[in-house]
Backbone bond lengths (Angstrom), bond angles and torsions (degrees), N, CA, C in turn:
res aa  C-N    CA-C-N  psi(-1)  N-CA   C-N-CA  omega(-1)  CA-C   N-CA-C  phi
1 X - - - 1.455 - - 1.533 108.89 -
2 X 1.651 122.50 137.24 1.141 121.54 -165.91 1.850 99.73 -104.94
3 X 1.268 100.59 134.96 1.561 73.75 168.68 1.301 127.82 -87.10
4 X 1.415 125.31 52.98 1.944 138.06 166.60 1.187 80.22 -110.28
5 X 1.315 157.76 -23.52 1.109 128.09 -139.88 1.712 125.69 -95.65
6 X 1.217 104.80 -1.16 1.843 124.75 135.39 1.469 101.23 -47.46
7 X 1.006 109.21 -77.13 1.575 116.53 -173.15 1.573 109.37 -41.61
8 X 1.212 116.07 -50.99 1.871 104.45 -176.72 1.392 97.69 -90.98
9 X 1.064 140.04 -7.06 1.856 116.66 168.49 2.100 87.27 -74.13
10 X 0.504 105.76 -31.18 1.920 96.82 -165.54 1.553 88.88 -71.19
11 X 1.350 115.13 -42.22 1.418 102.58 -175.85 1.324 118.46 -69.48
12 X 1.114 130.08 -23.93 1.470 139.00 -170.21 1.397 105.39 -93.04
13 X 1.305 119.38 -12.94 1.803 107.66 -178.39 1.853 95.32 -112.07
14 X 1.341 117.52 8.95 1.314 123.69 -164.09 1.833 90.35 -74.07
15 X 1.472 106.94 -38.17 1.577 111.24 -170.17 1.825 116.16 66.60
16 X 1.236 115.99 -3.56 1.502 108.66 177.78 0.949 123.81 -80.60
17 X 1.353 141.32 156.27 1.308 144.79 178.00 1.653 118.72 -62.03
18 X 1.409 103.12 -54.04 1.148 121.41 179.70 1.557 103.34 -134.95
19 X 1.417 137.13 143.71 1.318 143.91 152.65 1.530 124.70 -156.79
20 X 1.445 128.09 170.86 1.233 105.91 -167.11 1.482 99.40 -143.06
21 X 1.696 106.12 147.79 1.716 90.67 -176.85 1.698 105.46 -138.10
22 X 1.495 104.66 148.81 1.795 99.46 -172.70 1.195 104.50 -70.54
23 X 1.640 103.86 166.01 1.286 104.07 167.46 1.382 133.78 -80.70
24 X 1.457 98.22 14.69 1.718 129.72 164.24 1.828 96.55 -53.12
25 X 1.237 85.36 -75.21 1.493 125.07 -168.09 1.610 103.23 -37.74
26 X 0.946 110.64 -65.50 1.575 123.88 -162.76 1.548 103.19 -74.70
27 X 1.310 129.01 -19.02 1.331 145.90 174.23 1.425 99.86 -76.13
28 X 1.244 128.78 -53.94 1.633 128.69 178.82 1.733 102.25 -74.96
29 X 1.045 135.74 -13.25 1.271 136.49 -171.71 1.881 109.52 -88.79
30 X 0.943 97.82 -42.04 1.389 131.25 -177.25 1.468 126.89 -93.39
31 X 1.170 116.14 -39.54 1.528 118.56 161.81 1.777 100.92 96.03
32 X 1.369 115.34 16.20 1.673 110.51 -156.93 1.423 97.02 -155.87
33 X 1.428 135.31 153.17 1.244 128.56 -178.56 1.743 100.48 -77.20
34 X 0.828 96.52 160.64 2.304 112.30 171.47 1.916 80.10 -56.77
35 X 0.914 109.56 137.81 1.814 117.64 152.75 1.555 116.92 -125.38
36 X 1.469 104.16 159.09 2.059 89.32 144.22 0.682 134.64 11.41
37 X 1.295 96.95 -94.65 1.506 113.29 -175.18 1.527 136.97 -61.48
38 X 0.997 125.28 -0.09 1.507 165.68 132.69 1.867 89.48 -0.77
39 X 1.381 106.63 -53.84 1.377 109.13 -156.41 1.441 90.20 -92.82
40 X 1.304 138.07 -36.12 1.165 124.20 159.55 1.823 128.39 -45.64
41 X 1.254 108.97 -31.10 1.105 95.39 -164.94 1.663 106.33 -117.34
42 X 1.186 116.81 8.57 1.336 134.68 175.26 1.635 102.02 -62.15
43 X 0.824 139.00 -40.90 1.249 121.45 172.23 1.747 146.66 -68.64
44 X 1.391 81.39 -15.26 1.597 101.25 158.31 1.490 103.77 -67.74
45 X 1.222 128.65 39.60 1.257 121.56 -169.31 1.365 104.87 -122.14
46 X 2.015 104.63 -25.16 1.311 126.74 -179.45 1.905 111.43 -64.49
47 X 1.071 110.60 -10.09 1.524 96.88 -179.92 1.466 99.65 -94.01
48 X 0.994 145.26 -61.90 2.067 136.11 152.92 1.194 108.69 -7.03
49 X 1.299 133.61 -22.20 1.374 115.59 -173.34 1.342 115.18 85.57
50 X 1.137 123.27 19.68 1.798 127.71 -175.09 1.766 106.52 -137.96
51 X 1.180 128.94 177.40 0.946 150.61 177.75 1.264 131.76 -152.51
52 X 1.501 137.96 131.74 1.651 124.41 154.71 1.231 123.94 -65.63
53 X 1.530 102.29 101.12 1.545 110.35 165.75 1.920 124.74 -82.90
54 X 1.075 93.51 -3.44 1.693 86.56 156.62 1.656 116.43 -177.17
55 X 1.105 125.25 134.36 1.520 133.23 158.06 1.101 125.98 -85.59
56 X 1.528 130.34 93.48 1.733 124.54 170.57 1.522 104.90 -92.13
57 X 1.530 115.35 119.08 1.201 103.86 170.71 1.674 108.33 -91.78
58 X 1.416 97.42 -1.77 1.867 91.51 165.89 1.447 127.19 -67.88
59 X 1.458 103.21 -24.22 1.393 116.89 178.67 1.081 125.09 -98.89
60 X 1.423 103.65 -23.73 1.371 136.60 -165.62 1.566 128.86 35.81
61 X 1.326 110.16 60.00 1.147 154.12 156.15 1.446 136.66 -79.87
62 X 1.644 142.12 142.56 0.957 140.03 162.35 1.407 121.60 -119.33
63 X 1.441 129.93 101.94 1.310 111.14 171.89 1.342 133.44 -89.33
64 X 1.211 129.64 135.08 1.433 132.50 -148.37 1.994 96.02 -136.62
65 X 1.323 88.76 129.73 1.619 101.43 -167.08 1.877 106.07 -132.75
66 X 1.316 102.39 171.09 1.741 100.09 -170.43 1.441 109.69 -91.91
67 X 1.075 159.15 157.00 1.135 145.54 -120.19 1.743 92.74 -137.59
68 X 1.455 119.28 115.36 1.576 153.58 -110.35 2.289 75.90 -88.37
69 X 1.484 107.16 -29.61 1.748 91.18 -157.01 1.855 86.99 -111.81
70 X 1.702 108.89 30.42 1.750 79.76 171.51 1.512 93.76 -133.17
């Protein structure tokens, strides 16, 4: 068990194509601040059928979209 993985069931019942969430957001979703490692484990994101298509830490935002060949 990963601990994002609050985070990708929300993403997977989200149903949007594209949407984006702060790192407010993902901190209340998750129970843990966004870290590092974030980018490590973002890819377990690929079996949901979604992906992170972008990190602004200026905005501090993540946008997370459905993955373009499913």
């Amino acid at each position: 068990m990963s601990k994002y993985d609050p985070l990708w069931e929300y993403v997977n019942h989200n149903r949007s194509k594209s949407f984006k969430l702060t790192f407010s957001e993902i901190q209340d979703i998750v129970g843990i601040p966004i870290d590092h490692s974030f980018l490590k484990y973002k890819k377990e994101l690929l079996k949901y059928g979604y992906q992170v298509e972008k990190i602004s830490m200026k905005e501090q935002v993540v946008v997370f979209g459905i993955l373009k060949n499913c």
